[in-house]
C-alpha positions as CSV (number, residue, x, y, z in Angstrom):
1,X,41.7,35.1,118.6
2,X,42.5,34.6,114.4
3,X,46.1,32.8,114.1
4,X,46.0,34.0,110.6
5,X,48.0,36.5,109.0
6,X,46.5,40.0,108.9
7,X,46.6,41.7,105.7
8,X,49.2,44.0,107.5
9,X,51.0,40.8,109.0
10,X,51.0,38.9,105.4
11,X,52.9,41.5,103.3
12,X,55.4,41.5,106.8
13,X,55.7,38.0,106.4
14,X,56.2,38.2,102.1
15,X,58.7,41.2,103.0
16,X,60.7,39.4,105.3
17,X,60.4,36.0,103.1
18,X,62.0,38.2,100.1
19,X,64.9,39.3,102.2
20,X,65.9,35.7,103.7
21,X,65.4,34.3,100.2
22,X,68.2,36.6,98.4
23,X,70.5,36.9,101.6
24,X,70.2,33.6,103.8
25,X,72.2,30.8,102.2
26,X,69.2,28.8,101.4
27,X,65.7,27.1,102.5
28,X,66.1,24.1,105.1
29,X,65.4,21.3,103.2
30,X,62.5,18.6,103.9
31,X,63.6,16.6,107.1
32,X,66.6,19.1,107.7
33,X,67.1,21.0,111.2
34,X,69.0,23.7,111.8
35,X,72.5,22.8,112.8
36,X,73.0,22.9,117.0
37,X,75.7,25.5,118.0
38,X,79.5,25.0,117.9
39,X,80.2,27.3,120.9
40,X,83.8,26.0,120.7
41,X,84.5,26.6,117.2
42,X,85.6,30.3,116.3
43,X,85.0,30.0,112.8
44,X,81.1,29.3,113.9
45,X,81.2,32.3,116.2
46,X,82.4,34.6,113.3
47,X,79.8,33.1,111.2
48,X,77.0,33.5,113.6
49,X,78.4,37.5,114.2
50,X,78.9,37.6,110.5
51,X,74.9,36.9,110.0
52,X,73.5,39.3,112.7
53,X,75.6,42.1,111.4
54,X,74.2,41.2,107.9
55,X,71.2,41.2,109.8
56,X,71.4,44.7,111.5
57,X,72.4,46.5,108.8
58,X,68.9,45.6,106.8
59,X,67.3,46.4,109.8
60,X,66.1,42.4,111.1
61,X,67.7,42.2,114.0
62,X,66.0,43.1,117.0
63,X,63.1,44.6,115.5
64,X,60.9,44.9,118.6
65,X,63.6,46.9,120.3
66,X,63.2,50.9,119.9
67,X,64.7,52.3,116.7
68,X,67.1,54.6,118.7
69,X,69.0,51.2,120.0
70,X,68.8,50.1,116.2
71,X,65.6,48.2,116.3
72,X,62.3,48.6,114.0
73,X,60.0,49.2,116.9
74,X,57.9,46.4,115.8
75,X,55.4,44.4,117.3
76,X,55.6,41.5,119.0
77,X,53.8,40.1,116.2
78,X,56.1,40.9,113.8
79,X,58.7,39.4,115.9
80,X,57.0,35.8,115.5
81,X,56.5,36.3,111.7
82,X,60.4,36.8,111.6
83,X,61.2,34.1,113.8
84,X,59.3,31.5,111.8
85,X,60.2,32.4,108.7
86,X,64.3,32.7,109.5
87,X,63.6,29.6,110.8
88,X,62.5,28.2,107.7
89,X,66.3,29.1,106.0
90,X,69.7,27.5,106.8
91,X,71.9,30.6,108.8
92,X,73.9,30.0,111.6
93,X,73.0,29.3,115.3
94,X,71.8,32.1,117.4
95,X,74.4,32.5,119.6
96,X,73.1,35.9,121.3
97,X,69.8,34.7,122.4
98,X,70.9,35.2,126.0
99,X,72.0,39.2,125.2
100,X,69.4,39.7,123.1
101,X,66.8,38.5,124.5
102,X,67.9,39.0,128.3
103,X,70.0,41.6,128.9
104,X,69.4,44.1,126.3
105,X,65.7,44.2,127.8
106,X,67.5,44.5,131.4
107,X,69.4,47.0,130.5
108,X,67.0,48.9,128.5
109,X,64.3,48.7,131.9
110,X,67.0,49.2,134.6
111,X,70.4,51.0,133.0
112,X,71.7,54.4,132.7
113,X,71.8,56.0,129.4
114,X,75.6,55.6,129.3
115,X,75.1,51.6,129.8
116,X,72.5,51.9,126.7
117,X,74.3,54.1,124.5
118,X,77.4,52.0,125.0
119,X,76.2,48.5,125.2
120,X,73.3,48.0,122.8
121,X,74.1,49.0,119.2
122,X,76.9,46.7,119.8
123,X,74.9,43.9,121.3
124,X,72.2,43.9,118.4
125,X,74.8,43.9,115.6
126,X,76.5,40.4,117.7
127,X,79.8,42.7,117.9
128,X,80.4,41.8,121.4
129,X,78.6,38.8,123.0
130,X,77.2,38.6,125.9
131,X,76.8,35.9,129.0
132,X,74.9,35.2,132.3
133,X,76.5,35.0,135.3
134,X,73.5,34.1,137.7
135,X,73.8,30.4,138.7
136,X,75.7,29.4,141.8
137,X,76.9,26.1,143.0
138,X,75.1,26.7,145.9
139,X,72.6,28.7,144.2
140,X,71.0,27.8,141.1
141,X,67.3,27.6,141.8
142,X,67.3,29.3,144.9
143,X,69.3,32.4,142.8
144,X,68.7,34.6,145.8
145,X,71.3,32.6,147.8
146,X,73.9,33.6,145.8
147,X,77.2,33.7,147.4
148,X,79.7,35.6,144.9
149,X,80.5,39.1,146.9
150,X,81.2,43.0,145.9
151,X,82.9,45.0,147.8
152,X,83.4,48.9,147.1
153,X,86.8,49.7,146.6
154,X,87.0,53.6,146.0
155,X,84.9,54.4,142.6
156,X,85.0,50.2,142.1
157,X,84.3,47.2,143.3
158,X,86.2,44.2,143.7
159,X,84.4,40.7,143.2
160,X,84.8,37.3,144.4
161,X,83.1,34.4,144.0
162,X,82.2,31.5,141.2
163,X,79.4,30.9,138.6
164,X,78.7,27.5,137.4
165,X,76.7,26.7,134.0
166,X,77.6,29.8,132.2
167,X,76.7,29.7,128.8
168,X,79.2,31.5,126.1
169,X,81.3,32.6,128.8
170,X,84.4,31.2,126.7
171,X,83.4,33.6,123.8
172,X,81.6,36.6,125.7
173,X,83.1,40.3,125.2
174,X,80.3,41.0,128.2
175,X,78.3,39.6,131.1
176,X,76.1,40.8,133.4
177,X,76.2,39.0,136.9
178,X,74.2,39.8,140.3
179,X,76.6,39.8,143.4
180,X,76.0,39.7,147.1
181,X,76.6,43.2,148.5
182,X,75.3,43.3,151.6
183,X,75.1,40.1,154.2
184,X,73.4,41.8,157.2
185,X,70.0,42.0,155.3
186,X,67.1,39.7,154.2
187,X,69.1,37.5,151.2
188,X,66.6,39.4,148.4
189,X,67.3,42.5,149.9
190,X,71.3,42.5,149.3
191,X,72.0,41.9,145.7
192,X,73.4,44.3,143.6
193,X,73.3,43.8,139.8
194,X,76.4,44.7,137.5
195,X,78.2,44.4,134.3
196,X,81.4,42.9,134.0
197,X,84.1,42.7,131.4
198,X,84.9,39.6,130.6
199,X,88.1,40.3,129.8
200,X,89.1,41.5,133.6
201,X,92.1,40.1,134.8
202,X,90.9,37.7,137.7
203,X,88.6,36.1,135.6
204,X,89.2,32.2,135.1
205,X,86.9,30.3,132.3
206,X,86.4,26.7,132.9
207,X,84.5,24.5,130.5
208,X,82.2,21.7,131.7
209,X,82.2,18.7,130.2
210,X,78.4,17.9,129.1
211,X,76.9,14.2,129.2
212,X,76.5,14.6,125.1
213,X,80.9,15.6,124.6
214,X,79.6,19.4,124.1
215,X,81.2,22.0,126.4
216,X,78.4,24.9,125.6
217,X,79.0,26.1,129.3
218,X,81.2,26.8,131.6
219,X,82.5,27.6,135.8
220,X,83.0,31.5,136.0
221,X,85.7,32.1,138.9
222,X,86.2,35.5,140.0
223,X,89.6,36.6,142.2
224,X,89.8,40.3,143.0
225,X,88.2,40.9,140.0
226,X,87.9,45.3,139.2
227,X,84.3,46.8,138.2
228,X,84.0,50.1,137.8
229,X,80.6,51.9,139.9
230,X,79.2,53.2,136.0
231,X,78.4,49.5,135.4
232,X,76.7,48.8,138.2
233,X,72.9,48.0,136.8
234,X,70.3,50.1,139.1
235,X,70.6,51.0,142.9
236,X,73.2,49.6,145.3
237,X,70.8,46.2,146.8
238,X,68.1,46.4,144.6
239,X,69.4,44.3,141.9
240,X,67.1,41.7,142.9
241,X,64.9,43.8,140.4
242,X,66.9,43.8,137.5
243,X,67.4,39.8,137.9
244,X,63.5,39.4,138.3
245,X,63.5,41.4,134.8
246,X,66.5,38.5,132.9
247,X,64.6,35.9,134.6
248,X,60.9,36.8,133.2
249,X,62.4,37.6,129.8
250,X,64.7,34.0,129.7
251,X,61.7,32.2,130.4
252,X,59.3,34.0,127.7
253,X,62.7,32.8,125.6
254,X,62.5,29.6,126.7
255,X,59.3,29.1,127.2
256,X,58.1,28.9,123.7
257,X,59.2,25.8,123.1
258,X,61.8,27.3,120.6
259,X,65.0,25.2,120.2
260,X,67.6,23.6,118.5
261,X,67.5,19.8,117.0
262,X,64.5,18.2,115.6
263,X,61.0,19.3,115.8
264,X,57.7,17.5,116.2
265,X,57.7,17.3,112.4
266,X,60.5,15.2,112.2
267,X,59.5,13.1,114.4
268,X,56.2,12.4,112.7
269,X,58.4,11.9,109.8
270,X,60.9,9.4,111.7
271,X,57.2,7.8,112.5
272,X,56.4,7.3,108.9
273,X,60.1,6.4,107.4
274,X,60.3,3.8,110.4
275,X,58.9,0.3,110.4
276,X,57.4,-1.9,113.2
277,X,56.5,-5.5,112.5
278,X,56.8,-5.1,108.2
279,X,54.6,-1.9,108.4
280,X,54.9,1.8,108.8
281,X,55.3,3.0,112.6
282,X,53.0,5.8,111.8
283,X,50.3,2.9,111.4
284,X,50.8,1.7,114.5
285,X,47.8,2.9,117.3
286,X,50.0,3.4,119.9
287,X,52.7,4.9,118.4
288,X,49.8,7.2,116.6
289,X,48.5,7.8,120.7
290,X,52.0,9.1,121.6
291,X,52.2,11.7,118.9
292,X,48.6,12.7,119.3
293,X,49.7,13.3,123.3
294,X,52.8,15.2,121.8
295,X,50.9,17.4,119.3
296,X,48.5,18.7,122.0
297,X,51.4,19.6,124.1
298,X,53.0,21.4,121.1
299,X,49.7,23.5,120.5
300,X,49.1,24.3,124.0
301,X,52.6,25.7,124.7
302,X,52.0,27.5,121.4
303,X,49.0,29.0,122.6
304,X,49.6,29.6,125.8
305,X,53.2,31.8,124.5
306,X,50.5,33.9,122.5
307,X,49.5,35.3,126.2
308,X,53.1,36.2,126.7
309,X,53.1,37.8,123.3
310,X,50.3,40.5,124.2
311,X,51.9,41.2,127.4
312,X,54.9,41.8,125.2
313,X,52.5,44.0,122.7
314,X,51.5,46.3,125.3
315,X,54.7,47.0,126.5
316,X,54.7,44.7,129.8
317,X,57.2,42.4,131.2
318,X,56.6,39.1,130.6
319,X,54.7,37.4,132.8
320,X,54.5,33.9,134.8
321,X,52.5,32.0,132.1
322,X,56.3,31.6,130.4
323,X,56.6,29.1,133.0
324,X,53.9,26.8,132.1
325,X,56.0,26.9,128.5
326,X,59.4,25.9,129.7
327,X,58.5,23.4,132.2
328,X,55.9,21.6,129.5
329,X,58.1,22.4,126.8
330,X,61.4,21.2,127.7
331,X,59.4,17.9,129.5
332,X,58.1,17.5,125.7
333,X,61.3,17.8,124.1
334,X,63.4,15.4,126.3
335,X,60.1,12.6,125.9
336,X,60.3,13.1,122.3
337,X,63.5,12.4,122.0
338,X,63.3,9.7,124.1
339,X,60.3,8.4,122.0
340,X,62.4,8.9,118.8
341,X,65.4,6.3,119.7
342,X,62.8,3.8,120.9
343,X,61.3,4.3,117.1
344,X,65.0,4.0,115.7
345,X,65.9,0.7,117.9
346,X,69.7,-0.1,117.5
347,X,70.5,3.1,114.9
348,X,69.4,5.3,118.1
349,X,73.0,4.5,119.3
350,X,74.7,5.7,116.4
351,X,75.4,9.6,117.2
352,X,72.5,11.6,115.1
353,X,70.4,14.6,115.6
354,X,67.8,12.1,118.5
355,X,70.5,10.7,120.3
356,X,71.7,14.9,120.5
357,X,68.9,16.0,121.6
358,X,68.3,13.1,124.1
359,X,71.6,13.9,125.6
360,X,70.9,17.6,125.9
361,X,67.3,17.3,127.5
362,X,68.5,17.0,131.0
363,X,70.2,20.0,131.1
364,X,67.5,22.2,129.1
365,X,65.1,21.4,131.8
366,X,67.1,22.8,134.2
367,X,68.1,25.8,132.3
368,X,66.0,29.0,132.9
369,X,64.5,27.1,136.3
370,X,64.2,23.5,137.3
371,X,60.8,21.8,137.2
372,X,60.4,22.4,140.5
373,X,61.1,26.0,140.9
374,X,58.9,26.3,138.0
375,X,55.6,24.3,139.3
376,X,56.2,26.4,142.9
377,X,55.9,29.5,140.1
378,X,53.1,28.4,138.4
379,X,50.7,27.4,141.7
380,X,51.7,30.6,143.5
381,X,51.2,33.4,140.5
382,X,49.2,31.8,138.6
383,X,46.6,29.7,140.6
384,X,47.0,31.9,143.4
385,X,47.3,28.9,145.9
386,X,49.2,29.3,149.3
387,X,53.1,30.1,149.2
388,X,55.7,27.6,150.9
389,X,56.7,28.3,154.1
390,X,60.2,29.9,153.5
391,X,61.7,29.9,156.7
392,X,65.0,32.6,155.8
393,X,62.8,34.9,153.7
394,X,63.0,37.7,156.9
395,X,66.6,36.6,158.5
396,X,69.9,38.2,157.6
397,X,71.6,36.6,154.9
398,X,74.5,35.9,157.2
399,X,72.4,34.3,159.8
400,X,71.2,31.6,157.5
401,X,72.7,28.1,158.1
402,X,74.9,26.8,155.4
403,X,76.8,24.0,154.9
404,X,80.3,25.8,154.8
């Protein structure tokens, strides 16, 4: 395959240059990330909803989406040509990557035309934000063990339960959650997908406390909590579908490697600003062998998302490969960082963009699916080898053992 523009991709990429140059506040400058999010700072959120409406309006925000939703229609191509050139200009975080990039496909795949028609203009603008409400203390990887319960209530359902590492929850207008609906039934078998109003009474946010003094996410506790049957996303039990659908699209998110904090160029920089023994780090052999290592990693999870991207061209859902992305890439990213405060020596304690990133690595590798969940992907879909024995995957939900 030619990486290089295409004549039709180059005038994309001077088109969309143009526009960021005379509406984005300005180019990042050498050295300069863009800034990590500020989930608990409203002025930040407005900012963030003040950009993507900005956005919306000149028609770059969700431009793969279909135009009748308010997209361009474009190619996935298209998509990365915007990415890396808005990623080249100082705007505020993206704080709807999880709606955007998530649930709008979910809902688009699996929702009614009402659930469309209501949700997604508003979602691609960043009028209303939206969460996750997936992860369970008692079942994050395993998702399927989920505990949180609907019950039908007339022409509603009442829903009970927690979520744990819910990111945005504290800002959200929306989320969309999968709920246990049936017990008597194979755990897959029994999930039913809907979306909830955050603003329900019986809803009680909790933030967590993260290792780095962030509180990005948060414990979701439902009590009684009303949702009416129109939001209810596909077929009563069959929601394990639409979560498959989030899932394979948060991990082609993830998976590129894509995130906030320094990049592989700053470290290489950090490498040549930095001495060891009188002389520049970047001098050193093997500090040179431990870039080398992470610059093939950066390539190969850049190559490999480019597999994701033509399933994404030709109108697929994103496949396993994604996983290969997120469990390299976020691996990469934590080893960096680590690698970085070695190079920095006693100024790696001072707080700084490193000693951020160091601090958030342990959670982003469990985010999206923990190494292991991901390597248990990865040899059964993609190298075809032998499942694990999973002795509930025919038993009744309710006849599993649990520690309650």
């Amino acid at each position: 395959m030619d990486f290089n523009d295409t004549p039709e991709e180059a005038a994309f990429r001077t088109e969309a240059r143009d526009w960021l140059e005379a509406n984005a506040e300005r180019p990042l400058r050498p050295g300069e990330s863009k800034p990590l999010p500020e989930p608990r700072n409203p002025a930040a959120v407005q900012a963030a909803q003040v950009w993507q409406a900005h956005k919306a309006d000149a028609g770059w925000a969700c431009i793969t989406w279909p135009e009748e939703y308010g997209g361009r229609g474009a190619g996935a191509i298209e998509n990365v040509v915007w990415n890396q050139e808005e990623a080249r200009f100082l705007t505020p975080p993206n704080i709807f990557v999880i709606g955007q990039g998530m649930l709008g496909p979910t809902i688009m795949a699996h929702g009614s035309d009402a659930q469309k028609q209501r949700h997604l203009r508003p979602l691609l603008r960043g009028d209303e934000i939206w969460c996750q409400l997936f992860s369970e203390p008692s079942a994050g990887s395993d998702l399927a063990g989920l505990r949180t319960g609907a019950v039908r209530d007339g022409d509603d359902w009442l829903l009970n339960g927690q979520k744990i590492w819910t990111s945005g929850a504290h800002y959200s207008r929306w989320g969309m959650i999968v709920t246990r609906t049936d017990a008597t039934v194979a755990k897959h078998a029994g999930i039913t997908y809907f979306i909830v109003d955050m603003q329900s009474p019986g809803i009680e946010i909790r933030p967590i406390k993260q290792i780095n003094g962030a509180s990005a996410f948060n414990e979701v506790f439902f009590s009684d909590v009303r949702v009416p049957d129109e939001n209810r996303v596909g077929e009563v039990n069959d929601g394990w579908r639409g979560a498959i659908t989030t899932l394979m699209n948060e991990r082609a998110a993830l998976g590129g490697g894509a995130a906030g904090g320094p990049s592989f160029r700053d470290l290489l920089r950090l490498a040549a600003d930095t001495e060891i023994d009188g002389r520049p780090a970047l001098e050193d052999a093997q500090v040179r062998q431990r870039l080398a290592d992470f610059y093939v990693r950066q390539k190969g999870i850049e190559y490999t998302r480019y597999r994701s991207l033509t399933a994404i061209s030709r109108g697929t859902t994103p496949g396993p490969e994604n996983s290969l992305g997120k469990l390299v890439g976020a691996r990469t990213r934590q080893q960096m960082a680590s690698f970085a405060l070695d190079l920095l020596g006693p100024a790696g304690l001072e707080q700084g963009p490193w000693q951020t990133a160091y601090l958030a690595a342990p959670g982003a590798r469990a985010a999206g699916g923990t190494d292991e969940i991901l390597r248990n992907i990865i040899a059964e879909r993609i190298l075809r080898l032998p499942p694990e024995s999973r002795l509930d995957k025919d038993v009744a939900f309710k006849d599993i053992p649990s520690g309650s």
